[in-house]
N, C-alpha and C positions, 0 to 999 in steps of 0.2 A: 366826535361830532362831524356830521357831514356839512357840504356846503352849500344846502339850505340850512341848516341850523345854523352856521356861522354865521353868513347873511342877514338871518333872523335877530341873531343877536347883535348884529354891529348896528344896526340900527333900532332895536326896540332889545334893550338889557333884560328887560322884565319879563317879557313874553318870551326872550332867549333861554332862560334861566327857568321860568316854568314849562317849556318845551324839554327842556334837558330832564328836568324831573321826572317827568311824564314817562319821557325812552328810556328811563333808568327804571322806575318801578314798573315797567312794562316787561324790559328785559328779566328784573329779578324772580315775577312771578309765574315768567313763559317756558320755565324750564334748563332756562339755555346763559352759559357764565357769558363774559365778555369776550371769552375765546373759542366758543361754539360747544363748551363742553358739557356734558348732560351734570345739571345742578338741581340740587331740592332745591323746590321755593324757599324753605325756611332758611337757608343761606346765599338765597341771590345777593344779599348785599354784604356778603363777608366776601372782600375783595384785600387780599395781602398780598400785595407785589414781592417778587424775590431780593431780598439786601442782602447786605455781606452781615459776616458774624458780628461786629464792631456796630453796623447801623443798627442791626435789630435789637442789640444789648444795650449798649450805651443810654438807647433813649428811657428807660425805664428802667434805667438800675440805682439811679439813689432811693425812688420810691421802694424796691424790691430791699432795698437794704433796712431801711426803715419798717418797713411793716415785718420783714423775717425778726429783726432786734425784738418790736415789739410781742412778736408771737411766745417766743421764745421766753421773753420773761412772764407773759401775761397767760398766756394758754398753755393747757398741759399737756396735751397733743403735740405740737412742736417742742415742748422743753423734752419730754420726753423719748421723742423722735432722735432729737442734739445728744440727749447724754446717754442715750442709748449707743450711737457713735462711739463717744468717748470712752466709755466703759470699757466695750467690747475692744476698740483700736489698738487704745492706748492704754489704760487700767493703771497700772503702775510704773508705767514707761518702759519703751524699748531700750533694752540692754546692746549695746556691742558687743560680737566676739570678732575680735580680729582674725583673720584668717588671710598671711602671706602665701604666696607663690614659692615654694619654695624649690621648684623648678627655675622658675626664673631667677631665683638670687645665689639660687646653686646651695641651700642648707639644707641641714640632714632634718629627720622629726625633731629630737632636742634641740638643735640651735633654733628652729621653728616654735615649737612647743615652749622655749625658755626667753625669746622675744616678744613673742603673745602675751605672757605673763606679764613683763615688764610692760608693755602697751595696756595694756588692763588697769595695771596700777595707777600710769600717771593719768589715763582719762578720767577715772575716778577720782583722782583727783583734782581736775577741772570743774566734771560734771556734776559733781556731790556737791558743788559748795555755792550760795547761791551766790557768792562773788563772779559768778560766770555772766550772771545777767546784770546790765547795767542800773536797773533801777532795785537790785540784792533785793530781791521779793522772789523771784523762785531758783530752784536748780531747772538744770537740764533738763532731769524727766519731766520737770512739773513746767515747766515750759512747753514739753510736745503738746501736752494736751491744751494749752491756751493757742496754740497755733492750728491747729484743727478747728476747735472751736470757734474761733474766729474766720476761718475760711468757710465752716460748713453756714456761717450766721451770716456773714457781709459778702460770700462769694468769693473775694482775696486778704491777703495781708502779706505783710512785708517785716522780714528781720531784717537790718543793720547793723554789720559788721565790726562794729567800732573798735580802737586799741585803747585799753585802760591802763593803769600804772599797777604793778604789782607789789602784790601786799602782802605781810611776813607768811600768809594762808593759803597766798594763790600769786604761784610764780609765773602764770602765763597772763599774756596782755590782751586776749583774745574774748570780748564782751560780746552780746546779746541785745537786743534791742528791739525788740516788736513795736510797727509800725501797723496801727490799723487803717482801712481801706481806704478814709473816705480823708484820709491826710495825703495823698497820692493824687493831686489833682494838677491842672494846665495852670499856670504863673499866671497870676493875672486874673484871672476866669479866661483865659485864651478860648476861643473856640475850636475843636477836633478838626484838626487836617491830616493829610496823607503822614505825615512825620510824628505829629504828638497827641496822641489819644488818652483823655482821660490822664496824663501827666506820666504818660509812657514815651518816650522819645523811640522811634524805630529808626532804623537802616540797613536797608532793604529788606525788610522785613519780620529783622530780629530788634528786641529789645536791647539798646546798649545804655540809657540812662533814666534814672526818675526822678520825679521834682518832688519833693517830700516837702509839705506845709509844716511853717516852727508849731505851727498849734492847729485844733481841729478842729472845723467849720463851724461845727454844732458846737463849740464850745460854751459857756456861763459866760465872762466876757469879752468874747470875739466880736468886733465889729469894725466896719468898714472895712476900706483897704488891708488892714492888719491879716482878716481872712485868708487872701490869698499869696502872702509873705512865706517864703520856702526859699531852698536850694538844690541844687543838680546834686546826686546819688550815681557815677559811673558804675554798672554794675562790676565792671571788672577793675583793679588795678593798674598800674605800668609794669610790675611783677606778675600779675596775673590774679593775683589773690581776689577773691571774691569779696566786695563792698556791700552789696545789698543780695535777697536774696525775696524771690519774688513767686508768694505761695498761691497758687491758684490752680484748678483744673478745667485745662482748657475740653470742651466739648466740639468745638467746629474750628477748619484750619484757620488763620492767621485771626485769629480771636485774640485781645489782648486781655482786658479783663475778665475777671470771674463772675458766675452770676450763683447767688444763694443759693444753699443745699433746698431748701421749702420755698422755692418759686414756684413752681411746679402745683404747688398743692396750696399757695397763700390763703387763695380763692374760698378752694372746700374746706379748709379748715377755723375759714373764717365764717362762712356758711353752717358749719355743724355747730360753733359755739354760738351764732342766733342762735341758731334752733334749741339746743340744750338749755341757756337761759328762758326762753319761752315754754320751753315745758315745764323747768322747773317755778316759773311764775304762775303758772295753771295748778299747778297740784299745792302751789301755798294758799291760790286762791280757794281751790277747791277744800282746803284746812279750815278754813276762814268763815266756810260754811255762809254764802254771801246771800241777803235776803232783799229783792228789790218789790217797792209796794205800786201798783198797778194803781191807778183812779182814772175814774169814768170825767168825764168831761175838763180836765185838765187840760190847760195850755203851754205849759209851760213846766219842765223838770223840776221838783222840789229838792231845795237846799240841802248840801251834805249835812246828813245828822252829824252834832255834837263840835261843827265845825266856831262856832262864836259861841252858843248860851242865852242869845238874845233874840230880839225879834227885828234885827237889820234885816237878817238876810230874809223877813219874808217880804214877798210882793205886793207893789198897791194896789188897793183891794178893787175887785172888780175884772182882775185880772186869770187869777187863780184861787177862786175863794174856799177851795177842799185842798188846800198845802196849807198844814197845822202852821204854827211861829218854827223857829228854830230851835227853841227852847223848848220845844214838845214832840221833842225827838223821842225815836222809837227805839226801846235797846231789845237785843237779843239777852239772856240767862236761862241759869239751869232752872227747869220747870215753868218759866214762865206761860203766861196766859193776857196776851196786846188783845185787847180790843181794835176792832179797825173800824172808820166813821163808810156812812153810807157810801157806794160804789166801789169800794177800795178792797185790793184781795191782796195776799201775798205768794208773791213769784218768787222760786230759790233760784238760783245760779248754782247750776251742775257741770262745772268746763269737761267730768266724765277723765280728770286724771289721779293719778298716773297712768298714762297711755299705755296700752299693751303693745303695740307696734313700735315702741321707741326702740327697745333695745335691738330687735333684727334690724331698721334701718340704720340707725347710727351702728351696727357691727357692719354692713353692706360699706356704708362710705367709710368707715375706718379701711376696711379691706381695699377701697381704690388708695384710700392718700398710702397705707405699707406697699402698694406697689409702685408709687411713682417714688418712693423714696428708697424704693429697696429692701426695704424690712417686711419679713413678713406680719401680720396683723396678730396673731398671738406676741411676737416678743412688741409688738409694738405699745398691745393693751397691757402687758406684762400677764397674760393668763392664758392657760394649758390646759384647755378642759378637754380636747383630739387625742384621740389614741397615741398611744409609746411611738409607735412609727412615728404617727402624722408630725408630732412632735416633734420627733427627730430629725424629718428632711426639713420643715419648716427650721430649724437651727441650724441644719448643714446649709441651706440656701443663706439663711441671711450670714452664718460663716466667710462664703465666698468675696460675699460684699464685703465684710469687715477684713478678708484678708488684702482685699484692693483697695481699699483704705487706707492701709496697716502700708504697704507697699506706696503709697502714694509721698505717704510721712516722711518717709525712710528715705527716695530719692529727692524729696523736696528739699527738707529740711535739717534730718539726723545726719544723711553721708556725708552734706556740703558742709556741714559744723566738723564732723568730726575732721574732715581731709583741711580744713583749715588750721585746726586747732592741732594736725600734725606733723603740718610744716613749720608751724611756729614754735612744736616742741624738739624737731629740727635743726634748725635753727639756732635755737639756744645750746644745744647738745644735752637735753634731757633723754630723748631717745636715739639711739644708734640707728642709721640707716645710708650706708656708702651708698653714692649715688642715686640719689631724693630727688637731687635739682638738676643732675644732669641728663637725664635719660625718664622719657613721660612711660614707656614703660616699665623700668623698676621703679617710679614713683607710683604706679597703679596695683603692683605688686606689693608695697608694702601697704597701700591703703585699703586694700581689698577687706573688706567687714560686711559678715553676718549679722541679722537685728531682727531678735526674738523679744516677744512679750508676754503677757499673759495668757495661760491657755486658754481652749476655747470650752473646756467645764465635760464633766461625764456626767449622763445620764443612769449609767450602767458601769462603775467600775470599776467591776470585778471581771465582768466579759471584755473589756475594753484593755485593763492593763494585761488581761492572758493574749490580746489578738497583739499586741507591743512586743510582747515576751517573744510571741513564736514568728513575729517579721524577725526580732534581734537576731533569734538562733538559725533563721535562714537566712541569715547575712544580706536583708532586705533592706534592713533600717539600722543608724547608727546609736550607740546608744548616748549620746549628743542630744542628736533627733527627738528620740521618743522621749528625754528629759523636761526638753524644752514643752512639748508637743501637749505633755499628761500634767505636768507640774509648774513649766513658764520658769523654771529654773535652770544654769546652767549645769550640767555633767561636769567639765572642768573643772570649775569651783565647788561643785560638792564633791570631787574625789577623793583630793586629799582627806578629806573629814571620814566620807563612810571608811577607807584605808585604817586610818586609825583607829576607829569602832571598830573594826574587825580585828585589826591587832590586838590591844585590848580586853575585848572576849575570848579571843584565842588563847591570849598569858593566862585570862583567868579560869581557864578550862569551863565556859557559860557557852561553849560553840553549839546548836541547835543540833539533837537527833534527826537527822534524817530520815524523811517518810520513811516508808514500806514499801517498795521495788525502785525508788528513787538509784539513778546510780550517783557513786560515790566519785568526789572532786580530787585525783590526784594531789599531794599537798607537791606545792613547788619547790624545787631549790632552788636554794640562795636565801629564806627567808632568815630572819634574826631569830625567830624561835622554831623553826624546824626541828635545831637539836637536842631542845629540851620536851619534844612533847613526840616524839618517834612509839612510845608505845599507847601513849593514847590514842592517836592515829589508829594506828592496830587494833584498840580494842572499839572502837569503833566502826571500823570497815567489818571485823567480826561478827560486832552485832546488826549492821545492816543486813550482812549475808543470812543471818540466822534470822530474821526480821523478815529477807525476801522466801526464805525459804519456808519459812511458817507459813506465810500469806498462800504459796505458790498448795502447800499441801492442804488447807484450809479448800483453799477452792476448790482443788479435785474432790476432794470427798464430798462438798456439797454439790455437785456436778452428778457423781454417781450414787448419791442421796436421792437428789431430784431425779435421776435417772429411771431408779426403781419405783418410788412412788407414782410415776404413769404405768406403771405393768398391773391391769389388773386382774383379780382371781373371785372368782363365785362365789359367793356366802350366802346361804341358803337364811333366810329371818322371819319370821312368823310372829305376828303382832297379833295381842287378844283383846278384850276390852278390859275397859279401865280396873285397877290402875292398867296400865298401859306394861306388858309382858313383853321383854325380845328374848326369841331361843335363839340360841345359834347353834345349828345344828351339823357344824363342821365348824374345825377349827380358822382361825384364834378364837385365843379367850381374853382378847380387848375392842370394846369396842366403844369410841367415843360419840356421846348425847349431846345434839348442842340446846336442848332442853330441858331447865329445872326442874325438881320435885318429878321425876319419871323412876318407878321401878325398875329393874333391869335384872334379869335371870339368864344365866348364860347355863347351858350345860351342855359340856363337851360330849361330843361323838367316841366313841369307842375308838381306836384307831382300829384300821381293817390288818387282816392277816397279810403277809407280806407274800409274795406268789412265791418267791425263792428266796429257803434260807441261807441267808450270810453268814459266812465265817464267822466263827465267836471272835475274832482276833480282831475281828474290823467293827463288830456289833454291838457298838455301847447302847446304855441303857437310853428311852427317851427322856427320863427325869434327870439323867443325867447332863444330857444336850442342852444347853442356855439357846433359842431363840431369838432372832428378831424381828419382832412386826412391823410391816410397811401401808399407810394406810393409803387405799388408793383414790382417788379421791375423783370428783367430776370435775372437768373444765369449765363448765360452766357453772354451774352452782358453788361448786368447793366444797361439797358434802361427801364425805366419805361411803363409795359404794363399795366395797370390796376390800379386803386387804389380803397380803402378802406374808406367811409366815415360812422366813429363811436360818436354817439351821446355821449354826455359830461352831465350826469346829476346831481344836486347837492344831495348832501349825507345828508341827515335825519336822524339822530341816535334815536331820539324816532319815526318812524313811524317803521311797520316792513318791514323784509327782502324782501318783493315784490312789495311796495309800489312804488319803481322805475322802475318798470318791470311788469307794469299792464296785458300786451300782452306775457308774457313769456321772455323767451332767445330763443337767436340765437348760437349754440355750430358750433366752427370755427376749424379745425383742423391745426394744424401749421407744417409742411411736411419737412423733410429732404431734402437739395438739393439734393443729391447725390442718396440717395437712394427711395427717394418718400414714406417714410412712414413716417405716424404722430406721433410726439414724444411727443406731449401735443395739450391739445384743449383749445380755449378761449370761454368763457361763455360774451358771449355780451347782453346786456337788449333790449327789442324792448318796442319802446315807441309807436307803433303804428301796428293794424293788422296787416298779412300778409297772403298772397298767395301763400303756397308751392308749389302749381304749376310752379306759375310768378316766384318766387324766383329761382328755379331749372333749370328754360328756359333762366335767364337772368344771373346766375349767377354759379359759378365755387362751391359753397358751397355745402357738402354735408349733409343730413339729416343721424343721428344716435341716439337709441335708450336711 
């Protein structure tokens, strides 16, 4: 306000006060904020000054807690949202694997590998038993998931660290104790100052205590002062040990509390289930088949039919004299036939549902709330109707989220459990570890722990555990790693197992044949049965060999099969009419029909005189020569135009290299489909002269040097 306005209003409040109204909707609609800055009209008067992260939360966080609880249980869009979370996070609970430094404590793999084990054993049995939590309702794992759950619903929550007495089942003293959010409050109802926010005590900035209520606000019989009856929670120790433990994700610096995972979306998703109950009231109406009766000079609405039976509910007369009594209510039935009294018509009620437009808009804002929440809107609806791809990044994405998550869990609440609950096994001497309490860095080397959970699911696999296989064998990935990764299982713990299933089928001689080019597994020394099964080995590796070597010959002959079958040769065909006649008027004498009920006369050519006679010693008979025909076929069609008939002559190893081929060779070129050039030639024997002339006129073969 300027100072006319102040003046204005020191002396007339009222005209002060509609003067200021006036410069304010003046400003909102002129374009322009309250700090010169170019503004839509439709938000001149959304004005939000800048506050710290504590003012802007604080003032709306018991309601945000309140309506997230309520969504949660009452809408299936937010429950769905939550244990979609959970599922994916935490499923069946993060496992530790311990994993020492053993650089730093100076031990070999065995002394590492055989302390692991014993840390394995006794956390499990802490964490297995639901003596770990104070109120014996759940274990460890089944606890991460109420501790998520409860941060992703109220924003925070709080474990306390309690020491319990140990029982013949559970020798550690080390308890559990989940504190929800809204037990965390100022003593008294104090109001938020610089030190104590929300029943967080700071200094200088950090959290060092909390005031925990004996009972919880909202309680059944909470009242009065009782309310706000609590005590101090140091979060540390005089040893250091951790007393409370204080779950929340902060989003902006010096923020103390947590604000709901569905704040963000309370809104739309309170807006979509209006909207979903409205439609769904439209199309019961629209079932309902609703009939309302129209009349000409009426004053006045007529009485719900069937609602009394009598004539109270009609009007005094003179008022409405065409509304029948009450009692002469109009019903709808099958076939019926109402009469209606003069001026009266009947009007239906068509609300026109099931809407056609519902399912695209309510998919539109499902898609906003999977993005403020992080999920995308198929795992959100639970449905995959997007291609394999689409499908798949939509799960790699919401992956990411759920591994920051999963990461969130693990520094919040798993590591600070387990490094407590391993000083106090410590402590006791259940577990071995010189130098725990003297030194924070071999105390961080023996605490050092891995935390795997459930995998994140295949799509595909068989594609999936082959791309596993071939990271293992390039020494990319461990096989640890891709145990956890495919199966959510540890490697360690199932090794001993598959060890023994393999020994086992080894004694029993059930070891699997290995493929066909597979190479064969060295067998190791030192094993316990190596020196009973030395020739089975043997015969084994044998028949792999003779296994690769079949395959290996197999191939080549079908290679120079299909080789020949693209080499084609003329066949001269003469087709009559029906039935349907082929000559073949050069040889072969096969030729495949792909044609039923076709006649077929084949009659060989004479063979022609040979230009030059052959030695008798080399000049067997033709009826004698066995044949083989090669059918040549088209690349496009696959109809056989032509074929190839190559002599079959028997092999002599003591005559020499030409004694089969008295007449030379015939050199064949065998020709790319695609691109028509020769990629190899076949060296064919001629057992009889030839006429390169005849040959070149009758025949597609070409002559090369």
């Amino acid at each position: 306000m300027n100072l006319i306005d102040r003046a204005i209003g020191y002396f007339s409040p009222r005209r002060g006060m509609r003067r200021a109204m006036q410069r304010s909707a003046f400003e909102a609609f002129s374009g322009q904020g309250l700090d010169g800055a170019g503004q839509s009209p439709m938000n001149g008067r959304w004005f939000v000054p800048p506050r710290s992260a504590d003012a802007d939360i604080v003032r709306g966080l018991r309601r945000q807690r309140g309506e997230s609880r309520e969504l949660r249980r009452l809408n299936p869009i937010a429950a769905g949202a939550i244990e979609s979370n959970l599922t994916r996070v935490v499923g069946t609970g993060l496992q530790p694997v311990p994993e020492p430094d053993a650089a730093v404590l100076g031990w070999s793999d065995d002394q590492a590998a055989e302390w692991k084990a014993n840390t394995i054993r006794e956390f499990s049995l802490f964490a297995d038993s639901k003596e770990c939590t104070l109120d014996r309702q759940q274990t460890f794992y089944e606890r991460q998931e109420l501790v998520l759950g409860s941060r992703l619903e109220s924003g925070d929550c709080f474990t306390i660290l309690p020491d319990g007495e140990p029982t013949a089942t559970q020798p550690y003293r080390l308890r559990l104790q989940l504190i929800e959010a809204d037990r965390c409050a100022n003593p008294f109802g104090k109001a938020n100052d610089l030190d104590v926010v929300e029943g967080v005590r700071l200094r200088n900035g950090a959290p060092v205590g909390y005031h925990i209520l004996d009972q919880h606000p909202g309680g059944l019989l909470v009242t009065g002062s009782k309310s706000f009856e609590g005590r101090w929670y140091d979060a540390f120790g005089t040893s250091g040990r951790r007393q409370i433990l204080h779950h929340y994700r902060p989003t902006r610096p010096e923020q103390t509390r947590g604000v709901p995972y569905l704040a963000p979306v309370i809104q739309a998703i309170k807006d979509l289930g209006r909207y979903t109950e409205a439609e769904i009231s439209a199309a019961v109406v629209s079932a309902f088949y609703t009939v309302f009766i129209e009349q000409d000079g009426a004053s006045k609405p007529a009485p719900v039919f069937g609602m009394d039976g009598t004539n109270t509910g009609q009007p005094p007369a003179g008022e409405n004299d065409t509304v029948p009594p009450s009692g002469d209510e109009f019903e709808m039935g099958p076939a019926a036939v109402i009469g209606l009294g003069k001026g009266e018509k009947a009007v239906f009620a068509n609300p026109q549902r099931p809407n056609t437009a519902y399912d695209p808009f309510v998919m539109s804002i499902l898609t906003l709330i999977g993005a403020g929440l992080g999920i995308p809107v198929e795992l959100l609806t639970k449905k995959f109707n997007a291609s394999y791809s689409a499908s798949k990044a939509a799960l790699l994405d919401a992956w990411q989220h759920f591994r920051t998550e999963r990461a969130w869990l693990v520094l919040s609440f798993c590591q600070p459990v387990y490094e407590t609950w391993m000083a106090e096994a410590v402590s006791i001497g259940r577990i071995k570890a010189p130098g725990f309490f003297r030194d924070p860095l071999i105390r961080w080397a023996y605490t050092r722990a891995a935390w795997h959970g459930d995998s994140q699911g295949s799509i595909n696999p068989k594609d999936e555990v082959a791309a596993y296989r071939d990271a293992i064998d390039g020494r990319l990935m461990t096989h640890e790693r891709a145990e956890w990764e495919l199966f959510g299982s540890d490697w360690t713990r199932t090794f001993p197992t598959k060890k023994r299933e393999l020994q086992m089928l080894d004694k029993a001689g059930m070891q699997p044949v290995p493929k066909a080019g597979a190479a064969t597994q060295p067998k190791q020394q030192g094993t316990a049965d190596a020196p009973a099964q030395p020739q089975a080995s043997a015969e084994l590796s044998e028949a792999a060999k003779a296994m690769q070597q079949q395959a290996e010959t197999s191939k080549a002959l079908h290679q120079r099969v299909e080789a020949l079958a693209r080499e084609p040769v003329k066949v001269d065909v003469a087709i009559t009419n029906e039935p349907i006649q082929i000559q073949l008027q050069q040889e072969p004498t096969h030729v495949v029909i792909e044609q039923a009920d076709q006649h077929l006369h084949l009659l060989q050519a004479p063979a022609p005189a040979p230009a030059v006679q052959a030695p008798a010693a080399h000049q067997p008979q033709a009826a004698d020569r066995p044949c083989r025909l090669i059918a040549m076929r088209d690349p496009v069609t696959g109809l056989a135009r032509e074929y190839l008939k190559v002599p079959i002559e028997p092999i002599d190893s003591a005559a020499p290299s030409a004694a089969g081929a008295p007449y030379g060779h015939r050199i064949v070129p065998v020709r790319d489909q695609e691109s028509g050039l020769a990629r190899e030639y076949l060296k064919l024997p001629l057992t009889a002269p030839v006429n390169l002339a005849e040959v070149m006129s009758q025949s597609s073969a070409e002559s090369i040097p």
